[in-house]
N, CA, C and O of each residue as an XYZ file, in Angstrom:
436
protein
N     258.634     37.646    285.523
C     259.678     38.212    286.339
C     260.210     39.471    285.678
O     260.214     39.674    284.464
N     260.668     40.312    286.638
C     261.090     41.722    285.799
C     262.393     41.848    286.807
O     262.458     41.454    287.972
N     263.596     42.628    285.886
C     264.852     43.205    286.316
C     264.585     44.395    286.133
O     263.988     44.593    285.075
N     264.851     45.556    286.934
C     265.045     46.661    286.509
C     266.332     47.617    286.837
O     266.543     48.083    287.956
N     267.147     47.835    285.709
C     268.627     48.307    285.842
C     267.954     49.990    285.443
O     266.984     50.232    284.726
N     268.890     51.026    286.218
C     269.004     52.528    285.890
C     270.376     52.920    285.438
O     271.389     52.222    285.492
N     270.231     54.412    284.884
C     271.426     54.931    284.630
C     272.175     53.967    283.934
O     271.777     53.428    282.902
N     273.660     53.653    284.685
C     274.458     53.007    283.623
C     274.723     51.900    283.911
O     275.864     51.458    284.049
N     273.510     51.190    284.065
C     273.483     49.546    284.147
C     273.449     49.041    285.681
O     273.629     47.882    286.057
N     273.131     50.369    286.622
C     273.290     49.920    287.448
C     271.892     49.148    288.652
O     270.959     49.870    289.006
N     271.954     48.183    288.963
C     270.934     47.173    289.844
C     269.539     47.680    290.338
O     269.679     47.434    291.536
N     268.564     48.101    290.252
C     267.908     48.418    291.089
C     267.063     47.500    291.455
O     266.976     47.649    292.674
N     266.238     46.454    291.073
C     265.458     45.192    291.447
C     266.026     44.078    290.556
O     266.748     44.107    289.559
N     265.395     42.985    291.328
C     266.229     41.709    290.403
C     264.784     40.611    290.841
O     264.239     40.395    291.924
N     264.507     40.067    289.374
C     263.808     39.067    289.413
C     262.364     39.349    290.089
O     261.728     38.413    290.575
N     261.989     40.363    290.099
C     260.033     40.345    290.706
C     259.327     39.931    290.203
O     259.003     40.379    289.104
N     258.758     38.910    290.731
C     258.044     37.989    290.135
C     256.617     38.539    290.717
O     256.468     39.205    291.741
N     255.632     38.106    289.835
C     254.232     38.934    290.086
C     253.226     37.528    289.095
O     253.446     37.050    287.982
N     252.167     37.245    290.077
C     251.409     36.196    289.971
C     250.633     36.968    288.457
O     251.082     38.012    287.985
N     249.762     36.435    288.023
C     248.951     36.818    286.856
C     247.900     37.458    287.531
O     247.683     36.902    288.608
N     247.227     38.335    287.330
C     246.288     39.573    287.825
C     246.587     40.057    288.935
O     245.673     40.690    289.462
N     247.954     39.969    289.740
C     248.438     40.742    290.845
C     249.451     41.391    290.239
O     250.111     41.280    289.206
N     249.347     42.521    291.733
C     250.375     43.551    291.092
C     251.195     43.873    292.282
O     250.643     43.714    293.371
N     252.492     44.326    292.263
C     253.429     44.537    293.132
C     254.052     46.332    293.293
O     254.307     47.072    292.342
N     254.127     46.545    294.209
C     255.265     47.781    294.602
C     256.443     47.791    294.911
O     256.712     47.135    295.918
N     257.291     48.319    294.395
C     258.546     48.177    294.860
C     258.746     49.741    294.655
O     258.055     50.427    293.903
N     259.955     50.267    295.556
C     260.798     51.308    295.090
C     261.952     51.427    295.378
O     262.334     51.007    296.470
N     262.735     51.959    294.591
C     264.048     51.888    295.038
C     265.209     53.650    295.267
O     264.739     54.711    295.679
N     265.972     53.537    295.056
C     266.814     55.021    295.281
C     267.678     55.262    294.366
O     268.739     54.652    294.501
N     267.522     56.438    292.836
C     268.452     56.260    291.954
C     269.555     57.101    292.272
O     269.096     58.215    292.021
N     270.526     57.237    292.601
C     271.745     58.358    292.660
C     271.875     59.121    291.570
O     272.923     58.808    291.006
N     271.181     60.168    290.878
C     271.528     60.986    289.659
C     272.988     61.399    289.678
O     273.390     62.303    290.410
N     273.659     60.812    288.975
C     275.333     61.400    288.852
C     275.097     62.750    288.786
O     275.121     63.504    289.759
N     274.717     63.273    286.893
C     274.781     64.139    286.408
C     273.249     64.907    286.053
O     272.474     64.752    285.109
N     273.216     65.580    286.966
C     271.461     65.973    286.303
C     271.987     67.376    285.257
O     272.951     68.132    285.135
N     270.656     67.118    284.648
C     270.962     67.658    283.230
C     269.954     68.730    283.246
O     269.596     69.209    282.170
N     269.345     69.255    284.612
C     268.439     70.216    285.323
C     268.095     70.211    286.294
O     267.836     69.071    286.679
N     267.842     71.345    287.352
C     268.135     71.445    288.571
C     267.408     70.321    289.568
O     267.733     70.040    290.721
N     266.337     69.773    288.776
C     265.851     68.890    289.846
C     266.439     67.546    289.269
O     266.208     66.467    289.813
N     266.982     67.636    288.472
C     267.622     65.771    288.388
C     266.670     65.172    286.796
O     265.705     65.619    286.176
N     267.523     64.032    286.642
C     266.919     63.005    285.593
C     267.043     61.738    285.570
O     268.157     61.308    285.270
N     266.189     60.974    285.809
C     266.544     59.542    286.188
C     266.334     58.681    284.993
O     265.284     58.772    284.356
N     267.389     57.752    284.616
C     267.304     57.396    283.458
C     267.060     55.499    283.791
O     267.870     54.696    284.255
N     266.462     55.410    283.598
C     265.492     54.018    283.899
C     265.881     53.134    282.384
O     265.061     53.089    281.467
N     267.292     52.436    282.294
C     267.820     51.828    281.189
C     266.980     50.703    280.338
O     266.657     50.634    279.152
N     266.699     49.560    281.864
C     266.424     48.360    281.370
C     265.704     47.425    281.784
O     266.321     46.818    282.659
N     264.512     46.913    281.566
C     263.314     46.508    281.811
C     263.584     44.775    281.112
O     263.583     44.317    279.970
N     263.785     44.230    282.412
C     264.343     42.892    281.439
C     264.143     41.444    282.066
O     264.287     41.689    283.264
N     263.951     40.390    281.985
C     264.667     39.197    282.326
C     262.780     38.566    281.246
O     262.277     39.047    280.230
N     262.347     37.457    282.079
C     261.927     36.326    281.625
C     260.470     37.126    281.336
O     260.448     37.384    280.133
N     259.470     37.525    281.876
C     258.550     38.465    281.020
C     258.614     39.840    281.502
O     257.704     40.230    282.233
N     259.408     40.494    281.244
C     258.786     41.884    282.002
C     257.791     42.999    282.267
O     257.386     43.277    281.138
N     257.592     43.252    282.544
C     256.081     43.925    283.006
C     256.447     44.975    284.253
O     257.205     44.913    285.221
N     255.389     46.110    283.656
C     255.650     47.252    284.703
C     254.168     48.279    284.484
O     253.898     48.841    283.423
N     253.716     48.321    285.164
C     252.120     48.574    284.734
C     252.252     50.127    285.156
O     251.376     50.772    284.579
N     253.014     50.881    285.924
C     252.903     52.324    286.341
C     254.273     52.565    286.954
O     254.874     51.621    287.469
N     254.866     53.957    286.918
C     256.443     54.082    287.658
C     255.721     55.772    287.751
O     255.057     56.392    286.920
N     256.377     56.293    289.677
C     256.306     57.257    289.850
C     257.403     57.796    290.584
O     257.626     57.256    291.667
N     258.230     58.862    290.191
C     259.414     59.571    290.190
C     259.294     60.864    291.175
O     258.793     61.947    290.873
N     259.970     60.434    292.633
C     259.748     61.166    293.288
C     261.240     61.744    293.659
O     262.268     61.089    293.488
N     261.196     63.070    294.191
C     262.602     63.559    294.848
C     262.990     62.894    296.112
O     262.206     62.987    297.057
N     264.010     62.285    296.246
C     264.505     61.595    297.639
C     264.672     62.460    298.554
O     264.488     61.971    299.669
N     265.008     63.801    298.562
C     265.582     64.565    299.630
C     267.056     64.127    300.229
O     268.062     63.750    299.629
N     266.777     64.340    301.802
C     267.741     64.553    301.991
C     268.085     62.779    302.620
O     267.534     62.323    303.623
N     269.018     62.062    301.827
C     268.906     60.633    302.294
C     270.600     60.350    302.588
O     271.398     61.107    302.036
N     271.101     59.264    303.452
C     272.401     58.912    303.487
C     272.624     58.545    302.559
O     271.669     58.194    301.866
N     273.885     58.425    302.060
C     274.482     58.561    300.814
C     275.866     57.774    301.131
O     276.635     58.331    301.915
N     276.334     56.210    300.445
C     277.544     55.449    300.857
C     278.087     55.758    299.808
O     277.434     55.991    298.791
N     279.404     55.817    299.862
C     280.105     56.125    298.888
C     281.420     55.216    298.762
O     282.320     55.062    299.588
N     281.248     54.588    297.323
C     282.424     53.318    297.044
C     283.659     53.936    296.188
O     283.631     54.021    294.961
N     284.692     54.335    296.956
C     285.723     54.261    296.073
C     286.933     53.148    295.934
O     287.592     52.631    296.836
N     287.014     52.938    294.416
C     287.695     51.759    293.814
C     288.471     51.754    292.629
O     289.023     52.706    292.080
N     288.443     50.619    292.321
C     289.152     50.643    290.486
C     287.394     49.701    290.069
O     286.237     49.715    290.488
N     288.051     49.133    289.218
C     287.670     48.588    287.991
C     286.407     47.567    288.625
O     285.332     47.508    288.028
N     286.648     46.788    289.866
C     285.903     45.956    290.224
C     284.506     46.878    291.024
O     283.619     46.145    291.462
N     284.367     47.924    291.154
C     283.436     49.128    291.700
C     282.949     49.568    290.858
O     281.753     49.577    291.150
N     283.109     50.069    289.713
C     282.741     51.099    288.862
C     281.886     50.720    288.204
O     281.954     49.497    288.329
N     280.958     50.980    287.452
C     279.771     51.190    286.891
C     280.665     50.829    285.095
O     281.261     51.581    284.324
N     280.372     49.469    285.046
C     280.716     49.160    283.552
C     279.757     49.807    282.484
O     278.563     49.718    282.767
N     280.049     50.398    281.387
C     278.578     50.711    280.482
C     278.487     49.710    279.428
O     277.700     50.029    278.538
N     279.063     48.606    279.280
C     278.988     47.822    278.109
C     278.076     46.327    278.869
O     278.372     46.198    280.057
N     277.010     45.200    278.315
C     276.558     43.826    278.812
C     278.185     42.862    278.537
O     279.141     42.831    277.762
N     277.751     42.302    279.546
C     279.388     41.149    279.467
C     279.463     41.645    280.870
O     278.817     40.994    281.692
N     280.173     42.741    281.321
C     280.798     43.082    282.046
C     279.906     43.807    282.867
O     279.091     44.580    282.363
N     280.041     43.504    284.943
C     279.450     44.240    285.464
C     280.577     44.724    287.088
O     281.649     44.120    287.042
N     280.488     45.306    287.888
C     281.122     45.342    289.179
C     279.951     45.163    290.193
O     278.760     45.461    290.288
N     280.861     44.556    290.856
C     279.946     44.781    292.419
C     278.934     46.581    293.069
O     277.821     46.882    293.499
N     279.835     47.054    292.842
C     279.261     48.257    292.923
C     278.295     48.731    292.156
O     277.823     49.845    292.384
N     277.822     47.894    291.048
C     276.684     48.240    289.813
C     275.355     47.412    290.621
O     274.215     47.722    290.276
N     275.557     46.325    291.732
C     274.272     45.736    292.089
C     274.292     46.129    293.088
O     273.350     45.636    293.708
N     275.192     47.184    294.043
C     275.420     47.275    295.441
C     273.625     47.812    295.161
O     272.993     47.407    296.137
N     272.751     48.503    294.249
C     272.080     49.337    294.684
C     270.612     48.741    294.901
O     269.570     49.267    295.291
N     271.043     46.984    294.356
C     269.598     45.956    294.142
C     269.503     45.173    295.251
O     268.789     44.173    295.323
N     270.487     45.769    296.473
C     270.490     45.288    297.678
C     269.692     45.906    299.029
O     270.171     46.873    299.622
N     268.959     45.534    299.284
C     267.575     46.271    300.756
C     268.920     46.762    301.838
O     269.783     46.156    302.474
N     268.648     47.790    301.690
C     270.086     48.819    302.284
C     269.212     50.100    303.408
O     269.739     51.058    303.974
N     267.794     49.682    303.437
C     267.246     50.504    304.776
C     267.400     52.205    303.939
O     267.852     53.204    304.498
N     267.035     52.159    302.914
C     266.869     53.829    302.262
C     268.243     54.882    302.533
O     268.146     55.996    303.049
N     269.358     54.334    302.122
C     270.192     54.708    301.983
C     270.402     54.882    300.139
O     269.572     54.284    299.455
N     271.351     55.582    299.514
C     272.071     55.939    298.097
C     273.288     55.795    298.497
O     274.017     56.099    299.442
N     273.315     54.845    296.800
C     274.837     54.363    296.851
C     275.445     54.982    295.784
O     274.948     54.753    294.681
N     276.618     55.880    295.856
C     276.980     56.178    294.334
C     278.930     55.682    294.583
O     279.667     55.776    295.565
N     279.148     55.187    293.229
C     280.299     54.579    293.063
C     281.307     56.051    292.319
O     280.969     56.870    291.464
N     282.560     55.903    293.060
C     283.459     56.344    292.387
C     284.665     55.818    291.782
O     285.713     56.365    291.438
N     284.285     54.699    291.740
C     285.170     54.150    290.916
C     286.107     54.057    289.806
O     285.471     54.464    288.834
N     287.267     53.743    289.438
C     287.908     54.393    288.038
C     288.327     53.186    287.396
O     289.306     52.461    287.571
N     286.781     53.114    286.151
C     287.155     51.777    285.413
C     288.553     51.443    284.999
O     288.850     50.269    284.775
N     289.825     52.842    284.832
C     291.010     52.109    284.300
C     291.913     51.523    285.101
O     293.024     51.055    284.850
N     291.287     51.608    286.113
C     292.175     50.789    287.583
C     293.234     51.295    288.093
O     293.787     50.742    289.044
């Protein structure tokens, strides 16, 4: 099974499970907060749960896609520390029909 969290911990797949000599596709939609050059940087954190496995990843530009936007406190925002997560950190590991979710949330509430 594989988790895969971006940026700052936030959801993008949960639990893909993949038989032994099969292989799976998934893709998902990262919201670049801050690109750090004109076309963006996607920072792909965490590759995790019970075996993980990822045999190829290809990084494409989304264009022009809907875009939801969560504003909140503390229970929205994008925690950066493990322990602690918000709703708005898995809103993005949810099948949302190719929409981007970016949180504005203000962890100090």
């Amino acid at each position: 099974m594989t988790t895969v969290k971006a940026e700052l911990r936030r959801l993008m797949l949960e639990r893909v499970r993949t038989d032994a000599g099969h292989f799976k596709t998934r893709s998902f939609i990262v919201n670049v907060r801050t690109p750090r050059f004109p076309e963006g940087e996607v920072r792909l954190k965490e590759f995790s749960d019970s075996y993980p496995s990822v045999c190829s990843i290809a990084i494409e530009r989304a264009g022009n896609i809907p875009t939801i936007y969560i504003a909140g406190e503390s229970t929205s925002t994008d925690q950066p520390v493990e322990l602690y997560n918000s709703w708005g950190q898995i809103a993005d590991g949810i099948e949302h029909g190719g929409s981007g979710w970016v949180s504005r949330g203000d962890p100090r509430g």
